[in-house]
C-alpha positions in Angstrom: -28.3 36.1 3.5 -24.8 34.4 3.4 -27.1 31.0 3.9 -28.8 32.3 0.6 -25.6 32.0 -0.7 -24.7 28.7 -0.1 -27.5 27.8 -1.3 -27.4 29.9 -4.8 -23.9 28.0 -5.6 -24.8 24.7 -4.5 -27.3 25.2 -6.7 -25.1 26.9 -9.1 -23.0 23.3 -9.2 -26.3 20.9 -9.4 -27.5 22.7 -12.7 -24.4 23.3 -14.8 -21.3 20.8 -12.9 -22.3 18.4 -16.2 -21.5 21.1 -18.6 -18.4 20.8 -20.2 -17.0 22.4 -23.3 -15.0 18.8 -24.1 -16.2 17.4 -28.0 -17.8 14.7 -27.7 -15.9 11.7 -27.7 -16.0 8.7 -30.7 -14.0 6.3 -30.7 -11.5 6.2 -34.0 -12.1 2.8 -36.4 -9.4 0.0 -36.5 -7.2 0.2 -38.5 -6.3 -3.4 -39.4 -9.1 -5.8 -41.6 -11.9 -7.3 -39.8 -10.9 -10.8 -40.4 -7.6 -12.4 -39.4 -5.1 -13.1 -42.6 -5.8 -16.2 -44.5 -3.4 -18.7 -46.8 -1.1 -21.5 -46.2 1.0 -20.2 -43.1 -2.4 -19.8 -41.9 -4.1 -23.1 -42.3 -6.8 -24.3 -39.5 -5.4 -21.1 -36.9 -8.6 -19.4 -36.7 -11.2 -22.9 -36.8 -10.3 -24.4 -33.5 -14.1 -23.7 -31.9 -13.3 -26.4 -29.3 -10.5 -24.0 -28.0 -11.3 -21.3 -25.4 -11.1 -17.3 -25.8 -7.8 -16.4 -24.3 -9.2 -13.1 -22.9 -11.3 -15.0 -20.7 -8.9 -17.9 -19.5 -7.1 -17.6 -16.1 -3.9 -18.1 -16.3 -3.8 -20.8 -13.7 -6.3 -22.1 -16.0 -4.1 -21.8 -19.1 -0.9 -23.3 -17.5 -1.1 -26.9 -16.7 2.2 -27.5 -15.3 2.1 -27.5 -11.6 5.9 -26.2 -11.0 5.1 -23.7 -13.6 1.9 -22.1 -11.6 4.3 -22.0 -8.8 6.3 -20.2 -10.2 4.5 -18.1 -12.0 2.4 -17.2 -8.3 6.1 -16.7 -6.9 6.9 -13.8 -10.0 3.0 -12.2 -9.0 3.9 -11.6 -5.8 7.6 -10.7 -6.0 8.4 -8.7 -9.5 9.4 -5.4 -8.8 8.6 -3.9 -12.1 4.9 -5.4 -11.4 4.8 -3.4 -8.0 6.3 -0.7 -9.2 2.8 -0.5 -11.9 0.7 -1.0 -9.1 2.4 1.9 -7.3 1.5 4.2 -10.3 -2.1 3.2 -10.1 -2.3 4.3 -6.7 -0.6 7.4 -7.5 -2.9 8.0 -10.7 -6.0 7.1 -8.0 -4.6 10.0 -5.8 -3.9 12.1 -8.2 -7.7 11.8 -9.8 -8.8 12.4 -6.3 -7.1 16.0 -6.1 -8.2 16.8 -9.1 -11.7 15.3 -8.3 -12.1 18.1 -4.8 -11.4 20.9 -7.1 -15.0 20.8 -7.7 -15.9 21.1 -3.7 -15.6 24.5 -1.7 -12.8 24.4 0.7 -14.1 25.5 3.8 -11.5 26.3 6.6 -11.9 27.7 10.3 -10.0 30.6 11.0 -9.3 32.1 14.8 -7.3 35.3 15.1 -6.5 37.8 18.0 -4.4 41.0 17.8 -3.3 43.4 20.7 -1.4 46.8 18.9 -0.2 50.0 20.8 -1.8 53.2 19.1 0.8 56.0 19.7 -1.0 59.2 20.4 -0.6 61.3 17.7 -2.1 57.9 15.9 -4.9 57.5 18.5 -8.4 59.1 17.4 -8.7 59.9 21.3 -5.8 62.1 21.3 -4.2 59.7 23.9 -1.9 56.4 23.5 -3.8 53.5 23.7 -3.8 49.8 23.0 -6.3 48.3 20.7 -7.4 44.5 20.3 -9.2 42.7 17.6 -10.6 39.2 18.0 -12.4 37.1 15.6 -13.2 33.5 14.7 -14.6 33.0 11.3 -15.8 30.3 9.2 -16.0 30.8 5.2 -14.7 29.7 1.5 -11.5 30.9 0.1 -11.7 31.6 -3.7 -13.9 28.9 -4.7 -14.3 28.7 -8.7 -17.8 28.0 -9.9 -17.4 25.4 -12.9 -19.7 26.9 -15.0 -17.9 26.3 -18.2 -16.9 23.0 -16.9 -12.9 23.7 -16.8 -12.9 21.9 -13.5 -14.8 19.2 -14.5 -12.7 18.6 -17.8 -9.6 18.3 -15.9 -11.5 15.8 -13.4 -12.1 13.8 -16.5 -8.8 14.1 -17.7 -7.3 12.6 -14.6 -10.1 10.2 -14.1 -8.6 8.7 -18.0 -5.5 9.1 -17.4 -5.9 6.6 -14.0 -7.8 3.9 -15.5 -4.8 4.0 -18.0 -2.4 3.3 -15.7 -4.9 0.6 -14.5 -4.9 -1.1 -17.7 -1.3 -0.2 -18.3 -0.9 -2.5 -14.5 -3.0 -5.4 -16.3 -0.8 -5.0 -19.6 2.1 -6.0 -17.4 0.6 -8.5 -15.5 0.2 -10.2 -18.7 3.5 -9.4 -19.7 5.4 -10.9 -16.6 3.0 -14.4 -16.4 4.2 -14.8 -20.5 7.7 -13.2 -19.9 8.1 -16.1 -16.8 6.3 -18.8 -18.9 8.9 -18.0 -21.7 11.7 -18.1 -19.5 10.9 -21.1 -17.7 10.1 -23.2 -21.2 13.9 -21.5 -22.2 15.2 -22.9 -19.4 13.5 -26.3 -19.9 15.0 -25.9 -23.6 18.7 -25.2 -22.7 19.0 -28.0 -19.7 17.8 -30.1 -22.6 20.8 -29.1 -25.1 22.6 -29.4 -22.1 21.8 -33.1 -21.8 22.5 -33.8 -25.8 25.9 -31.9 -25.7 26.9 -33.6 -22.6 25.6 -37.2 -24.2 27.3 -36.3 -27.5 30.5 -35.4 -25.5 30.2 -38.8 -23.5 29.9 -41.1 -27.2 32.8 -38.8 -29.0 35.2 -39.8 -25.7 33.8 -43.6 -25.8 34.6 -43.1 -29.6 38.1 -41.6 -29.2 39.4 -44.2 -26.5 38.3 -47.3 -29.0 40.3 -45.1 -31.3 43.3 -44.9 -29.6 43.5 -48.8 -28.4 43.2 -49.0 -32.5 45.9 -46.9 -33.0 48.3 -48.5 -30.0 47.6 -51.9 -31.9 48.6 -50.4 -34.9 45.4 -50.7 -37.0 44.4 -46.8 -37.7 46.1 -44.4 -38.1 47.3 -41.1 -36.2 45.2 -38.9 -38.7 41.9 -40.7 -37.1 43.1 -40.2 -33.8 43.8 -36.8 -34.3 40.2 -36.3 -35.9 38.3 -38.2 -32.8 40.2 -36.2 -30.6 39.1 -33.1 -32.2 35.6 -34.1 -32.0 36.2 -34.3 -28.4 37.5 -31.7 -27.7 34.4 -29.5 -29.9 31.9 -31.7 -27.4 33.7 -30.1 -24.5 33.5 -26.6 -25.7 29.9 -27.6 -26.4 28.8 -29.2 -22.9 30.4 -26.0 -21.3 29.0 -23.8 -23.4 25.5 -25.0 -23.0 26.0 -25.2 -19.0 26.7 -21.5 -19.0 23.5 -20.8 -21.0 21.4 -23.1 -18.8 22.8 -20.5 -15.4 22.2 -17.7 -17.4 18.4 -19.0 -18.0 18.0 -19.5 -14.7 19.8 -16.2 -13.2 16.8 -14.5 -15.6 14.2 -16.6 -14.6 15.2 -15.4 -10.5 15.4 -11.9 -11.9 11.4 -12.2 -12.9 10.4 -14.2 -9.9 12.0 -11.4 -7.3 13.8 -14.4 -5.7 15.8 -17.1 -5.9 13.5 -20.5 -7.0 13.8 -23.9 -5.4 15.7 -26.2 -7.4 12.4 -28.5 -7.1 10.6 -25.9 -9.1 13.0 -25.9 -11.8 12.6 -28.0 -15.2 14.9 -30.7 -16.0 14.1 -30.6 -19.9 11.4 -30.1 -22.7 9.8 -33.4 -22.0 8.9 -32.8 -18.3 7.2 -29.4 -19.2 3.2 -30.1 -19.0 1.9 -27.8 -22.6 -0.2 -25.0 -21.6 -4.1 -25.3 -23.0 -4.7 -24.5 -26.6 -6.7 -20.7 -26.5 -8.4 -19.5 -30.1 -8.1 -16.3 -32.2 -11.9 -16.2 -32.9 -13.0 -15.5 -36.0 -12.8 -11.7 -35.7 -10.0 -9.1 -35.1 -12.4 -7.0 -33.0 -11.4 -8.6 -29.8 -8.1 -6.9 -29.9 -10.3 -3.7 -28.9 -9.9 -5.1 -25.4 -6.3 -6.0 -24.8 -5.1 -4.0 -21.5 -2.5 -2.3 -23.9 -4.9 -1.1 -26.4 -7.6 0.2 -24.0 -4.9 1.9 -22.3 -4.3 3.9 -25.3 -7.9 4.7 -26.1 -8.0 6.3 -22.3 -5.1 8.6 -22.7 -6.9 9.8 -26.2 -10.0 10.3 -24.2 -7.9 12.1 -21.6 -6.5 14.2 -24.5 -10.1 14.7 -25.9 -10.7 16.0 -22.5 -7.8 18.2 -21.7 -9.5 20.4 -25.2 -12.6 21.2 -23.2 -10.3 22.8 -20.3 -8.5 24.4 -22.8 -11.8 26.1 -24.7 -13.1 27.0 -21.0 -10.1 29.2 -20.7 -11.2 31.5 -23.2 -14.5 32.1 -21.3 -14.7 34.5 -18.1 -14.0 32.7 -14.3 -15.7 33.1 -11.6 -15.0 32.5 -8.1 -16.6 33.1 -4.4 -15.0 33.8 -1.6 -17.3 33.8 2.1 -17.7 33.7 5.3 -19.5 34.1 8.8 -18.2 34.6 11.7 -17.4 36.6 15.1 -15.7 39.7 15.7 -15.0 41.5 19.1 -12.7 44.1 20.7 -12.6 42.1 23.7 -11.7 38.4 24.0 -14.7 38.1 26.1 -17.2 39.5 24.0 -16.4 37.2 21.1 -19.5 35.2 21.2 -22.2 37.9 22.7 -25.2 38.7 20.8 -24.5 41.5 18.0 -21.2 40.3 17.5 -21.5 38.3 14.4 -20.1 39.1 11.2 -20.1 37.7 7.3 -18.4 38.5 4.3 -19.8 37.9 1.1 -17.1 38.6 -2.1 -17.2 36.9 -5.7 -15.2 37.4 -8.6 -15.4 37.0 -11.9 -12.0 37.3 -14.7 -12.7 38.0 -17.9 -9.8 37.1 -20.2 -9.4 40.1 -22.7 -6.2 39.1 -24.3 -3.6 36.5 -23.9 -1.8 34.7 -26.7 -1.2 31.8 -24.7 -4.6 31.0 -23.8 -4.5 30.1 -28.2 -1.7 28.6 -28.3 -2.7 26.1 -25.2 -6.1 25.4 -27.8 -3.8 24.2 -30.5 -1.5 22.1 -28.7 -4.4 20.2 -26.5 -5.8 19.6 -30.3 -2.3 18.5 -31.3 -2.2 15.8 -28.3 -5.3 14.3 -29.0 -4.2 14.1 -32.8 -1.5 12.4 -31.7 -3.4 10.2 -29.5 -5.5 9.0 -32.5 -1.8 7.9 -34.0 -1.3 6.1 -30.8 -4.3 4.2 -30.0 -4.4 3.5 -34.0 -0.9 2.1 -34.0 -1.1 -0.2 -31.1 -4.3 -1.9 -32.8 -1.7 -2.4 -36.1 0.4 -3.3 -33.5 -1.9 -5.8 -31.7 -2.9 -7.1 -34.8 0.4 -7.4 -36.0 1.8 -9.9 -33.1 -1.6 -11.9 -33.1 -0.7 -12.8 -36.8 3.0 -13.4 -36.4 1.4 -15.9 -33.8 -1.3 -17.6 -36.2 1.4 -17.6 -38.6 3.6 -19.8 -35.9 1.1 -22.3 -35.0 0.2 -23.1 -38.6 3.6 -23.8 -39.6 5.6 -25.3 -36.4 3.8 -28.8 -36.6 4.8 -29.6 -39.8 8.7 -28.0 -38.9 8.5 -30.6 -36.4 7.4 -33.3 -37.8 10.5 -33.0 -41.1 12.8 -32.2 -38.4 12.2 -35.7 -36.3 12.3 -37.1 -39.8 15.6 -35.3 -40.1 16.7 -36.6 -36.6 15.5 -40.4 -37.6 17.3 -40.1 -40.8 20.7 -38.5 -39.4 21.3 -40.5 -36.9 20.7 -44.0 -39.4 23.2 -42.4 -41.0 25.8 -42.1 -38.2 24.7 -45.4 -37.2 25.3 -47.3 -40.7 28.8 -44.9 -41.0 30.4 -46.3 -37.5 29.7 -49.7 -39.0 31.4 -49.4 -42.4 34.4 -47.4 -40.5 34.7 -50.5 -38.2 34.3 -52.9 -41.3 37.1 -51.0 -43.1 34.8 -49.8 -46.0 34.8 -46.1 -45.5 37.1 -43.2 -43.6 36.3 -41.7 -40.4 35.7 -38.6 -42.1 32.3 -40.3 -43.0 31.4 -40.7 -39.4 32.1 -37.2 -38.3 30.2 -35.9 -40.9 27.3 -37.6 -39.7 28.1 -36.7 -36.0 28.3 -33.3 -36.8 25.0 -33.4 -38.9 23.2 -35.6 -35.7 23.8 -33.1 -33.1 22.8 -30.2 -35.1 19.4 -31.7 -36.0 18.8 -32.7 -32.4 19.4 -29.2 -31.5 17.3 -28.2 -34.3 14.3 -30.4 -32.9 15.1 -29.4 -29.7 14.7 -25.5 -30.9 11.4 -26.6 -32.7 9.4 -28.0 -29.7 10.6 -24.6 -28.0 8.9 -22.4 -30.4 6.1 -24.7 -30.5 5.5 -23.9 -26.3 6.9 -20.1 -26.3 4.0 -20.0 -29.3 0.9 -21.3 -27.5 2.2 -18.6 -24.9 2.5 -15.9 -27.0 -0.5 -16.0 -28.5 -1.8 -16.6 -25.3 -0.8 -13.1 -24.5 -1.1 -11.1 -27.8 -4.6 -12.3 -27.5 -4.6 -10.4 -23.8 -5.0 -13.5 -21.8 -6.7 -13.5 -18.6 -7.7 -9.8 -19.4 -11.1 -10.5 -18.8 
């Protein structure tokens, strides 16, 4: 008989462990239009067929630059806030597995003696005696049968909520290759103003000692003196000002690597940073559907979806089985002879009659997944969004670049033409600080340009969910 039973719930769990009181799951439409925006920030941002899919480019694929790989491999291996996601995942995995076994019998051995003196008056044989019990059984302790599928929507729930936290661990793989790409590129970017400012700083002091031999001889006068020195001593608040930044660029780049980096991984400037490869938007927004962030999103609103069916099986009756076999004997030695075997054979079933609670659980598990449609729909407008801003970058910075080097041509012509005329007499040296002044913000201007031009390629890069696929 008790093998009967076994058999009636295993079978119990074959036939109805699928059947689950959880809606039926559809995923809500985008939000955003289908096509990426169009006009003249746009221009020739969404045509580039020879370009790649950034979802399915490595990103030792994507970025060129050697030193930049490295240390890019050095950030994978080191970041803390990357081990610290794929600590969670584990923990999600283990978590889904608990919840998982709630579906399986637990099925635990169970020896137990007892000696107890029976006082006479106590004793059914008139006379004080000592009584012993001895029993080994083997048997299930309050197993539910899933037959509204309460269990199994919770197993799906946690099963959702771990491949969140999976794509949630991808999502910041993403974010710490583009974070280190950035800061690296920044770095490049600053040692480079670093290397104007200090140039600049070098010309205004070659400027200011021609000055004062002028000014010994008696040929200009202390006003211009006083006005180169000025200029010099604006270069040195420059030059130190820019060598702070560079340390402070490189103190974050560390922090993201999880150690200090070789000096021969570092970049000297701009020019010595290899461009990562050109990646395209496609013609359609639909790919965003796949970014690590968004999917992650989409499974916690199918983990909400699920959490309703657990909370609709509440309001239906529980049953549970508690069993076992065993043996049972008055004497140690008799445990195991024939006649001494024993089972035990109890379900139980609750029928919820009344418990306001039980409602109020239904409304707030509908609440959540209401709120998860918010969620998931927001970080497609958010996706979408960023992908834009991106387009809206790389259709624009080319031309920014090219007037600014026009600038930069033009300005320094103009500092060049207004030394001459100072040393010919024909103008003042306000002239030529003007245009000093003008030439070292336009280089720093370019220099900004062919920044934003890199961090771009590398953000879209990553708003596109590089290397997700």
């Amino acid at each position: 008989m008790n093998i009967k039973g076994f058999l009636l719930a295993g079978a119990i769990v074959t036939l109805l462990g699928g059947c689950t009181l959880a809606p039926e799951y559809t995923r809500p439409g985008a939000p955003v239009p289908a096509d990426w925006p169009t006009g003249a920030a746009y221009q020739e941002t969404t045509s580039a067929v020879s370009a790649t899919a950034a979802a399915v480019v490595s990103w030792r694929e994507f970025f060129t630059d050697e030193r930049l790989q490295k240390v890019i491999g050095i950030a994978l291996s080191n970041n803390r806030d990357l081990r610290l996601a794929a600590l969670n995942v584990e923990r999600a995995r283990a978590l889904y597995g608990i919840q998982r076994a709630e579906l399986l019998p637990t099925v635990n051995a169970v020896g137990s003696g007892s000696r107890q003196r029976v006082p006479a008056d106590l004793s059914s044989t008139g006379s004080a005696m000592t009584a012993e019990q001895y029993s080994v059984n083997l048997g299930i302790t309050s197993w539910e049968i899933d037959f509204f599928g309460r269990i199994r929507s919770l197993k799906d729930r946690a099963l959702e909520e771990y491949l969140a936290t999976d794509q949630a661990r991808r999502s910041a793989q993403i974010l710490l290759v583009s974070a280190t790409a950035q800061a690296y590129t920044v770095l490049a970017a600053d040692r480079e103003n670093l290397k104007t400012a200090t140039a600049t700083l070098e010309a205004q002091e070659s400027t200011y000692k021609l000055i004062r031999k002028q000014y010994d001889l008696g040929i200009v006068s202390e006003l211009d003196l006083r006005r180169s020195q000025s200029q010099v001593d604006a270069a040195s608040v420059e030059a130190a000002r820019w060598t702070q930044v560079a340390a402070q660029d490189e103190n974050a780049l560390n922090l993201l690597a999880g150690s200090p980096l070789p000096p021969a991984l570092l970049p000297a400037d701009l020019g010595g940073v290899t461009p990562p490869t050109e990646v395209s938007a496609g013609l359609s927004s639909e790919i965003l559907l796949q970014r690590p962030d968004v999917l992650a999103t989409e499974h916690r609103l199918k983990a909400a979806n699920a959490n309703i069916g657990a909370a609709r099986a509440a309001f239906f009756p529980r049953i549970s089985l508690t069993t076992a076999i065993g043996t049972a004997s008055a004497d140690l030695s008799g445990l195991f002879k024939s006649g001494s075997g024993t089972w035990m054979f109890a379900p139980q079933i609750a029928v919820p009659i009344f418990d306001a609670r039980t409602w109020s659980a239904y409304d707030v598990t509908k609440a959540d997944r209401e709120i998860a449609v918010a969620q998931y729909e927001k970080a497609i407008q958010t996706a979408f969004r960023e992908v834009a801003d991106a387009l809206a970058v790389r259709g624009t910075v080319e031309m920014q670049i090219a007037a600014q080097q026009s600038l930069v041509d033009a300005v320094a012509e103009t500092y060049r033409l207004s030394q001459v005329r100072y040393t010919l007499g024909l103008d003042s040296y306000l002239a030529v600080l003007d245009a000093q002044r003008s030439l070292y913000a336009a280089q720093q201007g370019l220099i900004a340009l062919h920044l934003v031009r890199l961090a771009n390629l590398v953000t879209l890069y990553t708003v596109l969910g590089g290397g997700s696929q």
